[in-house]
C-alpha positions in Angstrom: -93.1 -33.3 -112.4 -92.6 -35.1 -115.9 -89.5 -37.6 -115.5 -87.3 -35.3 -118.5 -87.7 -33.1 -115.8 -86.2 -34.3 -112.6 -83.2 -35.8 -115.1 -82.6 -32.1 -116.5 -82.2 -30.9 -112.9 -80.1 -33.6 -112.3 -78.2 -32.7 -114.9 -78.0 -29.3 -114.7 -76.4 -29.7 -111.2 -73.8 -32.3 -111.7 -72.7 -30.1 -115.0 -72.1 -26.6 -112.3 -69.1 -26.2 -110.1 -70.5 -27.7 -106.5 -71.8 -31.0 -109.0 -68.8 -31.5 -110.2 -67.0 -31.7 -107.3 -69.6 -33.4 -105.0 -69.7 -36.1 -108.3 -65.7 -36.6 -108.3 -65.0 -36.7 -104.7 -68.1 -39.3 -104.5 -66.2 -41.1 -107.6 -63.2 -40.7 -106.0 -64.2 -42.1 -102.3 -65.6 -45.1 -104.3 -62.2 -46.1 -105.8 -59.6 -48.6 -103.9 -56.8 -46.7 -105.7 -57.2 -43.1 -106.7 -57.0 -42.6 -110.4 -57.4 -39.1 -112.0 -58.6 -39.7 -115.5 -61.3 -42.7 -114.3 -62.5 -40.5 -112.4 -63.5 -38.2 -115.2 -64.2 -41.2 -117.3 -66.6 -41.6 -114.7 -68.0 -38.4 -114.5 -68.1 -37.9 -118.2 -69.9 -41.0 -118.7 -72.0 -40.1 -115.8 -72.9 -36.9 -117.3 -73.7 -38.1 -120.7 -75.8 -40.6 -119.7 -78.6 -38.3 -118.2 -78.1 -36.4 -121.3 -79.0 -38.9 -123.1 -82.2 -40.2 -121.0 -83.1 -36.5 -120.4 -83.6 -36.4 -124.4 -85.4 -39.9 -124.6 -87.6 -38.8 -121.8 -88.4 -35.3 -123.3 -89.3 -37.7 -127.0 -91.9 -39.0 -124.8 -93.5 -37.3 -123.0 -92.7 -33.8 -124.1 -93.2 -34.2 -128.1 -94.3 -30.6 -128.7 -91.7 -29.0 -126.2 -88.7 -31.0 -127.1 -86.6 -28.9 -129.3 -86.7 -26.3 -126.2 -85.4 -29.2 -123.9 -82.7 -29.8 -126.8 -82.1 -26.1 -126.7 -81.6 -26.0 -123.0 -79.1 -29.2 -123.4 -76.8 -27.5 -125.8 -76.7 -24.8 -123.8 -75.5 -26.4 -121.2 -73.3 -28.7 -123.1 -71.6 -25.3 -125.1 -71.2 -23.2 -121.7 -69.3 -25.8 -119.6 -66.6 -23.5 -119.3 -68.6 -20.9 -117.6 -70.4 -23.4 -115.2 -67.2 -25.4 -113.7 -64.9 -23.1 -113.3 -65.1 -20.8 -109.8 -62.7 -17.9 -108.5 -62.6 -19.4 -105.3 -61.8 -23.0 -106.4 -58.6 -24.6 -105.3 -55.7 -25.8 -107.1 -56.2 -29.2 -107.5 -60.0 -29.1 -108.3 -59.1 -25.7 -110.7 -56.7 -28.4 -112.1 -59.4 -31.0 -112.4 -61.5 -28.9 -114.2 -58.9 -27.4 -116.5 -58.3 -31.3 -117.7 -61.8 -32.3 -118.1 -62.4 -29.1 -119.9 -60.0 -29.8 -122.6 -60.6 -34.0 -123.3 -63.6 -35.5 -122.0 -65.3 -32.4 -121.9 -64.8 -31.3 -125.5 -66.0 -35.0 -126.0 -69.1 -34.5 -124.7 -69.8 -31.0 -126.5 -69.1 -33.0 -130.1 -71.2 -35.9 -128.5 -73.9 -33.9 -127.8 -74.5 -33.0 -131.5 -75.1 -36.7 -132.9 -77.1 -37.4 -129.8 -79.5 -35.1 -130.9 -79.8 -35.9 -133.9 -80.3 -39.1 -132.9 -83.2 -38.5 -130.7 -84.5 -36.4 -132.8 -84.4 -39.3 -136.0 -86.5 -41.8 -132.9 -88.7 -39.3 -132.4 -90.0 -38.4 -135.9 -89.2 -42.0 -137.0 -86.8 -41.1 -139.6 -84.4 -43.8 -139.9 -85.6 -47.4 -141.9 -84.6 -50.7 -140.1 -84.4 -52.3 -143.1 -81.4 -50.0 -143.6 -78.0 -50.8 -143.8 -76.3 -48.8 -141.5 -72.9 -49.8 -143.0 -74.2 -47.6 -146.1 -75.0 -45.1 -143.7 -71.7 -44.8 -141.9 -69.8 -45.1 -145.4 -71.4 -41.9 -146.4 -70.4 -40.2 -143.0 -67.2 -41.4 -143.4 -67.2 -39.9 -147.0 -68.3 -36.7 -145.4 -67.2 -36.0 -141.7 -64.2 -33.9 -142.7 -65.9 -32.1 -145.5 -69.8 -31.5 -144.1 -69.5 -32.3 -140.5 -73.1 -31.5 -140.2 -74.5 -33.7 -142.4 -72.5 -36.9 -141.1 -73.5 -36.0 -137.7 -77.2 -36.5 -139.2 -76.6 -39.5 -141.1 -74.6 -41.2 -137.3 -77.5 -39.7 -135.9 -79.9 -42.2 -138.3 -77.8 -45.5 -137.2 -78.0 -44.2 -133.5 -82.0 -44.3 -133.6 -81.5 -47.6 -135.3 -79.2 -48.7 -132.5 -81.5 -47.8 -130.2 -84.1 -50.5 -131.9 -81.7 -53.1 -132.2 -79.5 -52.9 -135.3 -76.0 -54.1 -135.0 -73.4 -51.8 -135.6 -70.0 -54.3 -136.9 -66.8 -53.6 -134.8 -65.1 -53.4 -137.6 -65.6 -49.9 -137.6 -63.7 -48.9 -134.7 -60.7 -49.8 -137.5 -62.3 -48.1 -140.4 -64.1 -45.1 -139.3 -61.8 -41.6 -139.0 -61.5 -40.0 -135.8 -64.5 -37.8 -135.3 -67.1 -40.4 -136.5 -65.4 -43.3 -133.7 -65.7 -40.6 -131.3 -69.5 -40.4 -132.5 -70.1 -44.3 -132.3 -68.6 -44.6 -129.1 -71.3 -41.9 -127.9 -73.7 -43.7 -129.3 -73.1 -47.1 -128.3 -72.1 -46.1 -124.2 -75.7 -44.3 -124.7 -77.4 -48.1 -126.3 -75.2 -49.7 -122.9 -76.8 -47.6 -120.4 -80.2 -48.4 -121.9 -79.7 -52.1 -122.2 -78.2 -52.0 -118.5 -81.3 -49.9 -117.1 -83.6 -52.3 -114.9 -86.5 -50.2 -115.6 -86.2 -50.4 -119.8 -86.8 -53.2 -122.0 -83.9 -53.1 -124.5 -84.1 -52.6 -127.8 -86.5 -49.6 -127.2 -89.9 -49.9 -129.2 -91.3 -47.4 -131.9 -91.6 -44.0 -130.0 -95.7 -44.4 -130.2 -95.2 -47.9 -128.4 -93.2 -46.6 -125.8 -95.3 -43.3 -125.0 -98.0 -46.1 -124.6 -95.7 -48.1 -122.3 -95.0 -45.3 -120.1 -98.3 -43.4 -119.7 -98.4 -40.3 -116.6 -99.8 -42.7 -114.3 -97.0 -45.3 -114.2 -94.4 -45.1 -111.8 -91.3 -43.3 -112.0 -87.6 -44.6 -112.8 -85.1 -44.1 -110.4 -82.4 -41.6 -111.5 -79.0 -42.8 -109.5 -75.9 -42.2 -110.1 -74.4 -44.7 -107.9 -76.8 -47.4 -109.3 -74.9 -46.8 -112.6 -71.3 -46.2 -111.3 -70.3 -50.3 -112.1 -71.4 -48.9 -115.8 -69.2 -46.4 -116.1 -66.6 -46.4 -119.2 -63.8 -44.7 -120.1 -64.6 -42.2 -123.3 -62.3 -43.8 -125.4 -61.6 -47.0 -124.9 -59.1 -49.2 -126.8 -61.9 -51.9 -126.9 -65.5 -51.9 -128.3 -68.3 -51.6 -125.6 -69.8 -54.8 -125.0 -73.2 -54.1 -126.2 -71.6 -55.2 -129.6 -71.9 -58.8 -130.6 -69.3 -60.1 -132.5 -70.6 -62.5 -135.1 -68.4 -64.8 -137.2 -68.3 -62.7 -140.3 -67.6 -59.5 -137.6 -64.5 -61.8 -136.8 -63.7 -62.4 -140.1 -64.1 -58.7 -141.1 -61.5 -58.1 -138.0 -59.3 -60.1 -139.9 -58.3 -57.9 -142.2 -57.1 -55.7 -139.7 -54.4 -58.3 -138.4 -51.6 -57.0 -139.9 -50.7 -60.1 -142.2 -52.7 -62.2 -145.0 -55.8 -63.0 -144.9 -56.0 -66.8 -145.0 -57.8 -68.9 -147.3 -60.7 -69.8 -145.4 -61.3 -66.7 -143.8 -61.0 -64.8 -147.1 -63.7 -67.5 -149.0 -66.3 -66.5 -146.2 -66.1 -62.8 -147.1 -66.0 -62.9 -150.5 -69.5 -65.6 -149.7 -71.1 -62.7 -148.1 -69.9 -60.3 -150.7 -73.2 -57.8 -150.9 -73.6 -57.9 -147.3 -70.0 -56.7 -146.9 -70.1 -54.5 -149.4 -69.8 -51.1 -148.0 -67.4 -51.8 -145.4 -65.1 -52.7 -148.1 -65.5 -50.0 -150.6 -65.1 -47.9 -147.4 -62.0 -49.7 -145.9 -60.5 -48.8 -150.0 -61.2 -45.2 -150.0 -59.8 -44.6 -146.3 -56.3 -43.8 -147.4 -55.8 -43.4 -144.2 -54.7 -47.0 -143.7 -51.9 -46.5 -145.7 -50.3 -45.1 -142.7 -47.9 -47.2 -141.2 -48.9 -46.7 -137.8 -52.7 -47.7 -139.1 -54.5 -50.5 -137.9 -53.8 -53.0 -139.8 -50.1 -51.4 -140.9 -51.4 -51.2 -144.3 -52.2 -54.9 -144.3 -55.9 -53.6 -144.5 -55.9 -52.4 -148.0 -54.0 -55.1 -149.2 -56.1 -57.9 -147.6 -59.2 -55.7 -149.3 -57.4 -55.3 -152.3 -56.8 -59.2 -152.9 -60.7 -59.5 -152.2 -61.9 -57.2 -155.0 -60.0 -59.6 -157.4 -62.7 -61.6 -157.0 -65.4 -59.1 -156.4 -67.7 -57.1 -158.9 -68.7 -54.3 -157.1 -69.4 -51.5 -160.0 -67.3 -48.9 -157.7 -64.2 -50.2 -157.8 -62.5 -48.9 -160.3 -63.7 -45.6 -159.2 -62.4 -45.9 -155.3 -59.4 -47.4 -156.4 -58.8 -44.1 -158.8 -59.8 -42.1 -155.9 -57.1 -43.7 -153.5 -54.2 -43.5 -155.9 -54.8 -40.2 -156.0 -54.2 -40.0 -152.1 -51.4 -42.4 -151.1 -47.6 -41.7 -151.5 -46.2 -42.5 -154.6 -43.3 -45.4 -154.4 -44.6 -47.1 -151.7 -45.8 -50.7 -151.3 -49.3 -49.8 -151.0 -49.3 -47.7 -154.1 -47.7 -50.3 -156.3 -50.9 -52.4 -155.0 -53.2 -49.9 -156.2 -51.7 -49.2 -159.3 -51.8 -53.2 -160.1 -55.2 -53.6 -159.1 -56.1 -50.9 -161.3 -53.7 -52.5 -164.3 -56.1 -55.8 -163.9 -59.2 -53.5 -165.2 -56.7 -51.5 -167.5 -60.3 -51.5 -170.2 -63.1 -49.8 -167.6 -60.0 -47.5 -165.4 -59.1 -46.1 -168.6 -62.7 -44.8 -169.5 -63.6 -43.6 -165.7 -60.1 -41.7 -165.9 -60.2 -40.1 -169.1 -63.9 -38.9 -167.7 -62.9 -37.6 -164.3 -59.8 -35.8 -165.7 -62.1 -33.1 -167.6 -64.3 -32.7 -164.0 -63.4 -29.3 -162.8 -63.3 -30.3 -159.1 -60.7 -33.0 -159.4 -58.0 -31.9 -157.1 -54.7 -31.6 -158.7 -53.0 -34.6 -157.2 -55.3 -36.7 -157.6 -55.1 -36.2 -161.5 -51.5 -36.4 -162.0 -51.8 -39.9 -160.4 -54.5 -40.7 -163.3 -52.0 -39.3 -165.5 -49.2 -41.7 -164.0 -51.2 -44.3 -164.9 -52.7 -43.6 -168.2 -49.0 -43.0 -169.0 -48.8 -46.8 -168.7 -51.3 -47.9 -171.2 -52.3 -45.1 -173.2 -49.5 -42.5 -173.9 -51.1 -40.2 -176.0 -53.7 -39.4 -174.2 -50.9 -37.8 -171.5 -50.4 -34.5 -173.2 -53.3 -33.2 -173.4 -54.4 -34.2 -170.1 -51.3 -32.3 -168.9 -52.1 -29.5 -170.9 -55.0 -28.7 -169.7 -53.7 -29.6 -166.4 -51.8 -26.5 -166.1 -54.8 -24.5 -166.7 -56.1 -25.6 -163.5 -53.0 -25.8 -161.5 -52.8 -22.6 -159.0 -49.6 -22.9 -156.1 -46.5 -22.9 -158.3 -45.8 -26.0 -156.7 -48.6 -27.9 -158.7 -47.6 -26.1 -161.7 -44.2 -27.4 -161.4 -45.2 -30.4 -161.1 -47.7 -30.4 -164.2 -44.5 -29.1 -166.1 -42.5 -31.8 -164.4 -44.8 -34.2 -166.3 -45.0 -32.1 -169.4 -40.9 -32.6 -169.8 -41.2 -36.4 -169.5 -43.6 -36.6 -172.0 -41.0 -35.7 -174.6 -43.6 -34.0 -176.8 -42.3 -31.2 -178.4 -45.1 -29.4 -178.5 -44.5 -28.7 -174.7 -42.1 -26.0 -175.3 -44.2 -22.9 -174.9 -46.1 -24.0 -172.6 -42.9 -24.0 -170.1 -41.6 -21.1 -171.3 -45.1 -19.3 -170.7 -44.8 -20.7 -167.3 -41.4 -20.1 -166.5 -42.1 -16.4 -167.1 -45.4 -17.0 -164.8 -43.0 -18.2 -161.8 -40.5 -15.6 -162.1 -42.4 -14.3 -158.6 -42.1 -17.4 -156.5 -39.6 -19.1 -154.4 -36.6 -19.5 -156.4 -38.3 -18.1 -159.3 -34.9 -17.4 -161.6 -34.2 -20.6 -160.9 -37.1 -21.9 -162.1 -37.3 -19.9 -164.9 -33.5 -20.8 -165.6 -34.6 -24.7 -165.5 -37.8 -24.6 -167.5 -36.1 -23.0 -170.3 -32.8 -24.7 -170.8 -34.7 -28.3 -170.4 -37.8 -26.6 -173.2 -34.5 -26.0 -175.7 -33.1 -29.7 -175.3 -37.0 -30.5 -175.5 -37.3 -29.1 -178.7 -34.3 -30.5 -179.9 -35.1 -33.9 -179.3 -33.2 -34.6 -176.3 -35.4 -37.0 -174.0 -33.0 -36.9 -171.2 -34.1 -34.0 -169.4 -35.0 -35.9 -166.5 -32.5 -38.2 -165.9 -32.6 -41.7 -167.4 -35.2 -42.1 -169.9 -37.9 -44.0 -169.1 -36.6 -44.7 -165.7 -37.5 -43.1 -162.3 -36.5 -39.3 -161.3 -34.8 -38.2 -158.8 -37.0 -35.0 -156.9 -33.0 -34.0 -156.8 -33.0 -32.8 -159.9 -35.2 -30.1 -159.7 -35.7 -27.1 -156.9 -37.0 -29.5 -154.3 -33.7 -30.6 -153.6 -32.3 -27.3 -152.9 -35.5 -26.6 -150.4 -33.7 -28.9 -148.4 -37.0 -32.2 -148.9 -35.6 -35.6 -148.7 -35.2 -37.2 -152.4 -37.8 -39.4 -153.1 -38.5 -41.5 -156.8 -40.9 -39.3 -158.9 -43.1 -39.9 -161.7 -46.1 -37.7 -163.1 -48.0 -37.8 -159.9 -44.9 -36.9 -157.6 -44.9 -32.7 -157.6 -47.9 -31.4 -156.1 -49.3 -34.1 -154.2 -50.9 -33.5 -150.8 -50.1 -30.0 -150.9 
């Protein structure tokens, strides 16, 4: 029997009802105080880690057959369900299995995906270890909520190179979005059993190396759980596994994260090492994520980045920068940042904005904030951005708010454009209303009266149009308010 062989059976009985149980109460009996979610930490762990030897084993020695021992791996992985739960099961193992079922189970079932993709990347030799697999994982971050499929290849590329070495920087246990750290994670508990293994030589040669290495007449590895229960992790762990070494531009790169300045020194290191950094930074800008104030970082993160970039040259900064005004919440400190990081390269931001504005695919909110800030700098050039704005513009919602800018242009010529689209919003949600507003403020538009808005010049009030009455807390507006993240 080949050795992907014994591991699948392995694995196929620890992933049924009777391996389940046998595998927690041996868990269980090996704790000195009983702890429900370690012990499917444990078994999680357990049961991803002959997954993922089952799949290195079959790369070797089963080349021609190993998309049917993939096959027979997802299988398992997508029918859990069906193979823990019993009719005859008690309450608190029915319980057990219940909770595994819907955290570390669903875990493993996502895991499962980049792990083959990873194996299969080994296998074939597609990945380059001259590669920088912070490109890599900025284009699955780019991607994992828009193609999951192809950021699970792309992880899968930097898991093969994992596997042969290459570093992956902690950093991105701050950066990278949900799905993609619960990816890593996968990968690097798979790299920490294989480092840990007595009977591998870690990192892992080319595949054609190792299918020399481990020839049919060699002995075979031991497969036992207990000898890897000191290795178990928890799935998600606050920390990064150990396999990662932290260098001291990894601790510099942490810095960012720490939820105050960066100092001086620190900060003349990274901008030093500004190429090899490059892509963690561009992809720490575009994460608006970090905005959040519950984000690692508090926000600190993009300002720390930010204040970097001033001294940087990276040709797509102006564009990210765009890009993330587009996505943070107007009249906060973050996007005051932005907007005056995009002031200081007023000549090239002007040009990329004016150019992305006619691209058909640029979300609504995302051009109102180029519009808030060509309204700065180049005034005239607001109009018939807006105008052809409201072409595009579908809920009534972003249509308001395209008119909303249209009124604090004071351009006459705006007139019947609201009063077309005041009789196009007679249908929606307070659509009198609406239809009442757009036309008195088109008449004191085309009279010459400025003040439609409030103060002239000066911030709105989201008070003084239907927003208010559907009961939203007032916030300061400007073209870019209406229509955001909607």
């Amino acid at each position: 029997m080949e050795k992907y062989e014994e591991i699948m059976e392995e694995l196929d009985y620890i992933t049924d009802h009777e391996g389940f149980v046998e595998t927690c109460l041996d868990l269980r009996d090996s704790m000195y105080f009983y702890d429900k979610d370690l012990i499917l930490a444990g078994y999680a762990s357990s049961t991803e880690m002959l997954m993922s030897f089952a799949m290195f084993w079959a790369t070797l020695e089963a080349p021609d057959n190993v998309e049917e021992v993939f096959d027979e791996i997802a299988a398992i992985m997508g029918n859990l369900e069906n193979r823990l739960r019993a009719d005859d099961s008690t309450m608190d193992v029915a319980a057990l299995v219940e909770t595994f079922l819907q955290t570390t189970g669903w875990i493993l079932a996502q895991r499962f995906v980049v792990f083959r993709h990873m194996f299969e990347a080994y296998g074939e030799t597609d990945y380059d270890l001259a590669d920088s697999p912070d490109r890599l994982l900025r284009e699955a971050q780019a991607l994992v909520e828009k193609d999951n499929a192809a950021a699970a290849k792309l992880v899968g590329q930097v898991g093969a190179m994992a596997l042969r070495g290459v570093e992956i920087r902690p950093v991105w246990f701050c950066v990278a979005r949900p799905r993609l750290q619960m990816w890593l994670r996968g990968i690097l508990g798979a790299v920490q059993n294989f480092a840990a293994a007595a009977h591998f030589s870690f990192p892992v040669d080319t595949v054609e190396r190792e299918r020399q290495k481990w020839r049919t007449d060699t002995g075979k590895p031991v497969v036992d759980l207990k000898a890897f229960r000191n290795l178990r992790y928890p799935m998600m762990p606050a920390d990064t596994p150990d396999i990662l070494r932290r260098g001291e531009l990894d601790g510099d790169l942490l810095q960012l994260f720490a939820s105050r300045p960066l100092d001086a020194e620190t900060a003349e290191r990274l901008v030093a090492a500004a190429e090899s950094i490059e892509h963690v930074l561009l992809t720490i800008l575009s994460t608006e994520e970090l905005a959040e104030e519950d984000a690692a970082g508090e926000g600190w993160a993009l300002v720390n980045v930010m204040g970097l970039l001033d001294r940087l040259h990276y040709s797509e900064i102006p564009t990210t920068l765009l890009e993330l005004l587009g996505k943070v919440r107007p009249g906060t400190v973050i996007y005051d940042h932005v907007m005056d990081a995009l002031t200081s390269r007023e000549c090239e931001v002007v040009t990329i904005a004016l150019a992305k504005l006619k691209e058909d695919e640029l979300a609504i909110g995302e051009a109102l904030a180029m519009i808030d800030f060509l309204a700065r700098f180049h005034p005239t050039e607001v109009y018939p951005a807006l105008v052809n704005l409201l072409d595009r513009a579908v809920t009534w919602e972003e249509k308001l708010a395209v008119a909303r800018g249209l009124l604090r242009t004071g351009d006459a010529r705006a007139v019947p454009h609201l009063r077309r689209l005041g009789a196009a919003l007679s249908n929606s949600p307070y659509g009198g209303l609406l239809k009442e507003y757009l036309n008195i403020a088109s008449r004191r538009l085309r009279n010459g009266n400025r003040r439609i808005l409030g103060k002239a010049g000066g911030p709105v009030s989201r008070r003084d149009g239907p927003d208010h009455q559907r009961g939203r807390a007032p916030q300061l507006a400007s073209y870019s308010r209406w229509g955001r993240n909607t």
